[in-house]
C-alpha positions in Angstrom: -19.4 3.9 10.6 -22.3 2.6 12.4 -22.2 -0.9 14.1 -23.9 -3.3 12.4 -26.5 -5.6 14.6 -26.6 -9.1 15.2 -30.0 -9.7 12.3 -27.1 -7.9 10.1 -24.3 -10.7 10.7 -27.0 -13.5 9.7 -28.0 -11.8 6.1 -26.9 -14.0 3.1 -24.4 -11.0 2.3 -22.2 -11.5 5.1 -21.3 -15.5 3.6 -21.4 -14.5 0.6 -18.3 -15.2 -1.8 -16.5 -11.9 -3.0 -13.7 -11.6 -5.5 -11.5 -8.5 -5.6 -9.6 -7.9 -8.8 -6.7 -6.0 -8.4 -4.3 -5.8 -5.4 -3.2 -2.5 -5.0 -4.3 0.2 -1.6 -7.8 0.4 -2.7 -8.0 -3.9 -3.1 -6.6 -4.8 -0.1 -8.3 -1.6 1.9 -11.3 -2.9 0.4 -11.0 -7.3 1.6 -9.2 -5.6 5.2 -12.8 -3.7 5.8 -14.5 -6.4 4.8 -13.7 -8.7 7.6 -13.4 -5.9 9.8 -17.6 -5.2 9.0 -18.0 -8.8 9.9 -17.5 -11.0 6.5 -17.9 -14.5 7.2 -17.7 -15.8 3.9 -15.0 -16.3 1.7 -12.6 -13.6 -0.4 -10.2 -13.9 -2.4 -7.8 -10.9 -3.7 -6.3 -11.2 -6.8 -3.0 -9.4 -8.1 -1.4 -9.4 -11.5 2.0 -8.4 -9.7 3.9 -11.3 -7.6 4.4 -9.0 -4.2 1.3 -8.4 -2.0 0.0 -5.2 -1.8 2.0 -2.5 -1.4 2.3 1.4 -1.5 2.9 2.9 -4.4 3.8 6.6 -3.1 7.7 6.0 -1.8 8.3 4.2 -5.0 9.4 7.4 -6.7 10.9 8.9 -3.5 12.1 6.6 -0.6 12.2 3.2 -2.3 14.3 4.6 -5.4 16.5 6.8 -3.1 17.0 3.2 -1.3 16.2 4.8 1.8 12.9 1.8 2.1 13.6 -2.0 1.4 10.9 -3.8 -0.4 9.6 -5.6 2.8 8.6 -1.7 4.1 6.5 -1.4 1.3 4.1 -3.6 1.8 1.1 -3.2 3.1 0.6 -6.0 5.7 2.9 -9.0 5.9 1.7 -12.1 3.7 1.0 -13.6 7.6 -2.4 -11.0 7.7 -3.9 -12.7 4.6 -3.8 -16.3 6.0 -4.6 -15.1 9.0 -7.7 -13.5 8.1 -8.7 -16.1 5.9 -8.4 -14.0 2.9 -7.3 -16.0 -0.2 -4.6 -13.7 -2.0 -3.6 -14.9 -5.5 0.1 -12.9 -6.5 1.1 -13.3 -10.2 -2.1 -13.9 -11.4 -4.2 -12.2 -14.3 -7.9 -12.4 -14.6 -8.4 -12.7 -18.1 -12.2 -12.2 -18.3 -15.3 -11.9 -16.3 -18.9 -13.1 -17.2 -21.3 -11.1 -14.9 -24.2 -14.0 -16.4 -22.5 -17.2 -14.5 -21.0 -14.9 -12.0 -17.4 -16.3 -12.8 -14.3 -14.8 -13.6 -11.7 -16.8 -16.1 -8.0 -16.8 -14.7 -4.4 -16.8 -16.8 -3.1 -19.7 -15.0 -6.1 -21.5 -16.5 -8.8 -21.4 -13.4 -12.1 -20.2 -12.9 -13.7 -19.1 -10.0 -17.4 -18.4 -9.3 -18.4 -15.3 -7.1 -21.9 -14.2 -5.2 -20.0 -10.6 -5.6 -17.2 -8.7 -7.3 -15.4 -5.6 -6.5 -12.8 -4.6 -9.5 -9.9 -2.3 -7.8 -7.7 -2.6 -11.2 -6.1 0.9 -10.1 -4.5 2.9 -13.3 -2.1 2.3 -15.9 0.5 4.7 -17.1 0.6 6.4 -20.4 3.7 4.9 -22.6 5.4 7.8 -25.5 4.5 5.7 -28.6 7.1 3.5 -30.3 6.5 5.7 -33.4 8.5 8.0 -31.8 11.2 5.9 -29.9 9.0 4.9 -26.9 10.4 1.5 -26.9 13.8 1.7 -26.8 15.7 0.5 -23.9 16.6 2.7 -21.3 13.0 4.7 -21.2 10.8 3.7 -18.1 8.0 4.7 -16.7 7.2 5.1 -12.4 4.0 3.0 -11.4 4.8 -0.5 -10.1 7.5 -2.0 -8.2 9.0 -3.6 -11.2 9.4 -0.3 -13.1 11.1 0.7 -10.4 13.5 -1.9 -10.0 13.8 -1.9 -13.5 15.0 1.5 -13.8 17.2 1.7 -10.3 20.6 0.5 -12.0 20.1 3.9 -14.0 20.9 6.1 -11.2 24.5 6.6 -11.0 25.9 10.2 -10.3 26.6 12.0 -13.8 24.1 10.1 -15.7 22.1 12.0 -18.1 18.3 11.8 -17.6 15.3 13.8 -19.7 12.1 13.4 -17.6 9.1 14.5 -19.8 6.1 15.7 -17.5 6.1 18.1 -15.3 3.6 16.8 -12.8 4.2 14.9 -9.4 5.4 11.7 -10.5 7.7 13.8 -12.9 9.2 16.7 -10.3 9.5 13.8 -7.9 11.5 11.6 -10.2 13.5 14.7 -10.8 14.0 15.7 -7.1 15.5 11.9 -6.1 18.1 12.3 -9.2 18.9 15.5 -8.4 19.8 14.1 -4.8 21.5 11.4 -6.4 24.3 13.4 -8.7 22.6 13.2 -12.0 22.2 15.6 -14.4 18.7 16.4 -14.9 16.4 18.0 -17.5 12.6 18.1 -17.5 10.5 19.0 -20.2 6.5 20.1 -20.2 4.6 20.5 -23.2 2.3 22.9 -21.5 3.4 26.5 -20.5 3.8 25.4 -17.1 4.4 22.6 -14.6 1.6 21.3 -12.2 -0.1 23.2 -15.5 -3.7 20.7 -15.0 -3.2 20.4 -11.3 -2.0 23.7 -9.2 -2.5 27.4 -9.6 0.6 29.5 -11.0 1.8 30.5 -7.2 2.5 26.7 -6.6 4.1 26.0 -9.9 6.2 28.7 -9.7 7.2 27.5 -6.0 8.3 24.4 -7.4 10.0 25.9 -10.5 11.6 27.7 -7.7 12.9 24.8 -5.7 14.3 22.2 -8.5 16.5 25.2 -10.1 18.2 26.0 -7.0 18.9 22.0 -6.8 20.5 22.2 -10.2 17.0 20.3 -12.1 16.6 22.2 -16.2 13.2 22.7 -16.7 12.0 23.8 -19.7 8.6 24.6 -19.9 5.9 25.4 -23.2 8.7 22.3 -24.9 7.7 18.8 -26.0 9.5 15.7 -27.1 9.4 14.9 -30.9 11.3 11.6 -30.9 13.8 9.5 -29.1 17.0 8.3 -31.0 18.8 5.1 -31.3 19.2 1.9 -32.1 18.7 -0.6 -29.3 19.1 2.2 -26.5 17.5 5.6 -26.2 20.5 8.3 -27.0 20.0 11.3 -27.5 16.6 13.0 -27.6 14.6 15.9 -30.3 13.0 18.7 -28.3 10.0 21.2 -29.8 11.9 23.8 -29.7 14.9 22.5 -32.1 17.2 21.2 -29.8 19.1 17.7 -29.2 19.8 16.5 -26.0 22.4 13.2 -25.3 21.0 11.4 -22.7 21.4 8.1 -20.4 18.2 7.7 -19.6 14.4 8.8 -19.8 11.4 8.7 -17.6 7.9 9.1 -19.0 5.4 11.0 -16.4 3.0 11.7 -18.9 0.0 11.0 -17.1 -2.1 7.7 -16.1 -5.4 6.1 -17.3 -7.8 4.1 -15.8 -7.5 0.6 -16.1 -11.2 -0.6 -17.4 -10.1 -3.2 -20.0 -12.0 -6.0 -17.4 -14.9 -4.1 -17.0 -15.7 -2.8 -20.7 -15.1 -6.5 -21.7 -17.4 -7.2 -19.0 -20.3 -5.1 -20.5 -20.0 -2.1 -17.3 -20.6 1.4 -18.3 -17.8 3.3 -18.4 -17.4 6.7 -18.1 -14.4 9.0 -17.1 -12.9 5.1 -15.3 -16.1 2.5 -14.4 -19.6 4.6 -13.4 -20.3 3.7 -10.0 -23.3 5.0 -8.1 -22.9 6.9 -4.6 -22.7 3.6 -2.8 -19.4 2.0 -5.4 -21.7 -0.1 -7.3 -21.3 -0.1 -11.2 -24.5 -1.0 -13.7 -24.5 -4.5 -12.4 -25.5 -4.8 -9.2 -23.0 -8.0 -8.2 -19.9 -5.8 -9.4 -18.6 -2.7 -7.4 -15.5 -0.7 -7.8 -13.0 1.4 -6.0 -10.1 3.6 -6.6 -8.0 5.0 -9.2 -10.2 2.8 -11.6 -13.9 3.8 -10.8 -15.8 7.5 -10.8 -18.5 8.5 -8.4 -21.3 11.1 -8.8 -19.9 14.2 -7.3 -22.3 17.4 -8.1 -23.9 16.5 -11.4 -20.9 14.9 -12.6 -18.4 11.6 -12.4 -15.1 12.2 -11.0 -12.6 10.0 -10.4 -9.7 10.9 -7.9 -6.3 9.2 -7.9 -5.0 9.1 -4.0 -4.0 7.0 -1.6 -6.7 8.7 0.8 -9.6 8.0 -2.2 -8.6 4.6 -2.2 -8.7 3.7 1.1 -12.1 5.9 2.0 -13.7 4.3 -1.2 -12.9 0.9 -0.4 -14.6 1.3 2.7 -17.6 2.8 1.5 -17.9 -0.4 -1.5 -17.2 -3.1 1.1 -20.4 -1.9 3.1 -22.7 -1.8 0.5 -21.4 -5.2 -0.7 -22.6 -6.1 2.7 -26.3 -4.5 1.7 -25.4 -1.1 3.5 -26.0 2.2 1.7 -24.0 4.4 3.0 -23.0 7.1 0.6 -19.1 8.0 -0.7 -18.7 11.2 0.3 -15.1 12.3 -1.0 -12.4 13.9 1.9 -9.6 14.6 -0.8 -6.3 14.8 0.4 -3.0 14.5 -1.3 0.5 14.9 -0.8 4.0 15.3 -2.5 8.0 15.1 -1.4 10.2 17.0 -3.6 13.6 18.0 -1.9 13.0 19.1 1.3 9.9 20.6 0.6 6.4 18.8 1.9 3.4 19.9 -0.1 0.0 18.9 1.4 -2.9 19.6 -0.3 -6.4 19.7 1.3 -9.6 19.9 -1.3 -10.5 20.0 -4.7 -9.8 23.2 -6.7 -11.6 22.9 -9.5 -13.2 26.3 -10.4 -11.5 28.5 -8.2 -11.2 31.9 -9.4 -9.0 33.8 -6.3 -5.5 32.4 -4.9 -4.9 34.1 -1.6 -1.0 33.5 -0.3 -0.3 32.8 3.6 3.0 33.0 4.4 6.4 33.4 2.3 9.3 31.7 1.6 9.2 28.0 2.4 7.0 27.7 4.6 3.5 29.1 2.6 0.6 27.9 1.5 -2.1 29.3 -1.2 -5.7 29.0 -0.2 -8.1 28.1 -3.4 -11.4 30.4 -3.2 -14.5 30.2 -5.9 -16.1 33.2 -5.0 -15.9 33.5 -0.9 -15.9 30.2 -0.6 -12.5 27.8 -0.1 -12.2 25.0 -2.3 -8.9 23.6 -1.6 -5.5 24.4 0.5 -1.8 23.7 -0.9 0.4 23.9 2.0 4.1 23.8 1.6 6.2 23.3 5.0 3.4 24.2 6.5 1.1 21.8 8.4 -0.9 23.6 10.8 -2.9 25.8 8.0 -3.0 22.3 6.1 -4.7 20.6 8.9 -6.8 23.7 9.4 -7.4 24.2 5.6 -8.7 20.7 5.9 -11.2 20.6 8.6 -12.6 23.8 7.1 -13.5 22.2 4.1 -15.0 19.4 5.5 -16.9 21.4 7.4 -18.2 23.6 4.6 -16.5 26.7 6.5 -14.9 29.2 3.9 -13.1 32.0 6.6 -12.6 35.8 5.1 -9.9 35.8 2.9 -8.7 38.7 4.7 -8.0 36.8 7.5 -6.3 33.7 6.1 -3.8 36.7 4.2 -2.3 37.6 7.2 0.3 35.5 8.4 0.3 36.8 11.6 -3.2 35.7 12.9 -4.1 32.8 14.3 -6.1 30.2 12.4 -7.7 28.1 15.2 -10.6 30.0 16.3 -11.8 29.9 12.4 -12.5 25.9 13.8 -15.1 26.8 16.2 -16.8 29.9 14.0 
């Protein structure tokens, strides 16, 4: 990023007062760059949760395996805020913001007036309706530290869990029981897992990989309804069956959390419309993250990653300091399962040719559209994922030839 000169540090900007809604990677990636541009002025972060910011990602592996304590999961000690003058409000809801004072209402009764606003609200997960037993005790879902707490008493060897969705958050739920003892079914409506997400090589990897660890999954079945009275029980599958069950983890999917923003009068489309530069249809507010989309050809995309969130953040906390530097998006993504590490480089959308490198646990499938490479999954394998990477930030797309055989070496593709 370029350094910013010393007529820079004296525009009105720079002691301005910002508000950041929502303190999760992208919200405290977003106040961190902030004063690292050269923010003089005051911010405050606000969090609906009582803990500071903190990763998400271990929640479903490490924290729930009890391999992380809590303190490891946060972001920065409570010490960084303080001492970077950052005001960070834990516990605390904004209940509505009016762009025309520039103020934003608060549940503990308070208001607070801002020169500018960045909304990080992050996503929500999807619930399984109480029509069909979606509130009964004992069914959780895996997105904030208190779910997980919540449902870590439920992980005792020979417990009975039914995890419905088979995409990350789901296989990874499944891959910690399994380590644990339990006994572990998965169900995916669709006709197979990572269906929306991966080609059929990597789902069929990861199929792969949970039956040898014992995990049931049955794919192409969905859940009709949860029984019992208080306490989930037993469970009514698509395909006719019952099963009797402990537990039940929901991984069916996440939404952008926009509630502020519509309220607010923002445009929403697929999360809140940003521009290139993070700024939504008011000029004041910005946003970052799981919650916003960005133009990305002819189109708004939103990406959920810890990488997105961080890069994003970035990108909205210059142009909340009058830079225009564009958001140029360097996905990246990864998944534990087992002892399997998946990386994935790219976007795949569109890709019409998988070409496999390697075999057995150690391979990766390469994403082409036509010659060119969209996107890398890399299993055990982090050289061609690092590769993969800089490739496609590079807007290099190597003969496919090439990338098939395991034997050669990847490097030189670098410097073509």
């Amino acid at each position: 990023m370029a350094a910013l000169n010393m007529e820079a540090l004296n525009n009105i900007e720079y002691m301005s007062k910002i508000i950041v809604i929502g303190a999760g990677q992208a919200g405290f990636s977003l106040v961190e760059s902030l004063r690292k541009q050269g923010h003089t002025g005051a911010i405050t972060l606000i969090g609906e949760e009582p803990a500071p910011p903190y990763q998400r990602p271990p929640l479903s592996k490490a924290y729930l395996l009890g391999d992380m304590a809590v303190e490891r999961l946060f972001l920065r000690p409570e010490s960084f805020y303080s001492d970077h003058d950052i005001e960070l409000l834990t516990g605390v809801r904004v209940n509505a913001i009016n762009p025309a004072s520039k103020t934003v209402t608060l549940s503990n009764g308070g208001e607070m007036v801002y020169d500018k606003l960045a909304l990080t609200t992050g996503s929500r997960s999807n619930r399984l309706p109480a029509s069909i037993g979606g509130d009964l005790a004992g069914v959780h879902v895996v997105r904030s530290l208190a779910d997980t707490d919540a449902m870590e008493p439920e992980f005792r060897a020979g417990a009975r869990v039914l995890i419905i969705g088979g995409g990350y958050i789901g296989l990874e739920a499944a891959a910690v029981a399994s380590k644990m003892g339990l006994k572990v079914t998965l169900v995916e409506m669709a006709d197979r897992i990572l269906q929306r997400v991966a080609a059929k090589q990597t789902s069929d990897y990861f199929r792969a990989l949970h039956a040898r660890h014992g995990v049931d999954i049955r794919e192409g079945v969905g859940l009709e309804r949860l029984n019992g009275d208080l306490r989930v029980t037993s469970a009514n599958l698509s395909d006719g069956s019952t099963l009797e069950v402990d537990f039940v983890i929901a991984g069916v999917g996440v939404q952008p959390d926009i509630a502020l923003a519509k309220t607010a009068g923002l445009t929403i489309e697929n999360g809140i419309k940003t521009n290139a530069q993070c700024q939504t249809s008011d000029t004041n507010i910005f946003a970052a993250g799981d919650c916003a989309s960005f133009p990305r050809q002819g189109r708004q995309i939103r990406m959920e990653s810890v990488g997105n969130a961080i890069d994003q953040a970035q990108i909205a906390a210059t142009a909340m300091l009058g830079g225009d530097t564009e958001y140029l998006p360097k996905p990246w993504f990864w998944s534990d399962q087992f002892d399997v590490k998946l990386q994935i480089a790219g976007l795949n959308t569109g890709y019409d040719t998988i070409i496999t490198r390697g075999a057995g646990r150690e391979v990766s499938f390469w994403y082409y559209q036509g010659k060119k490479l969209l996107a890398v999954d890399a299993m055990n394998d982090p050289r061609s994922y690092m590769i993969g990477k800089r490739l496609i930030e590079a807007g290099k797309s190597p003969d496919a030839d090439v990338i098939a055989d395991a034997t050669s070496d990847l490097k030189p593709l670098l410097r073509g």
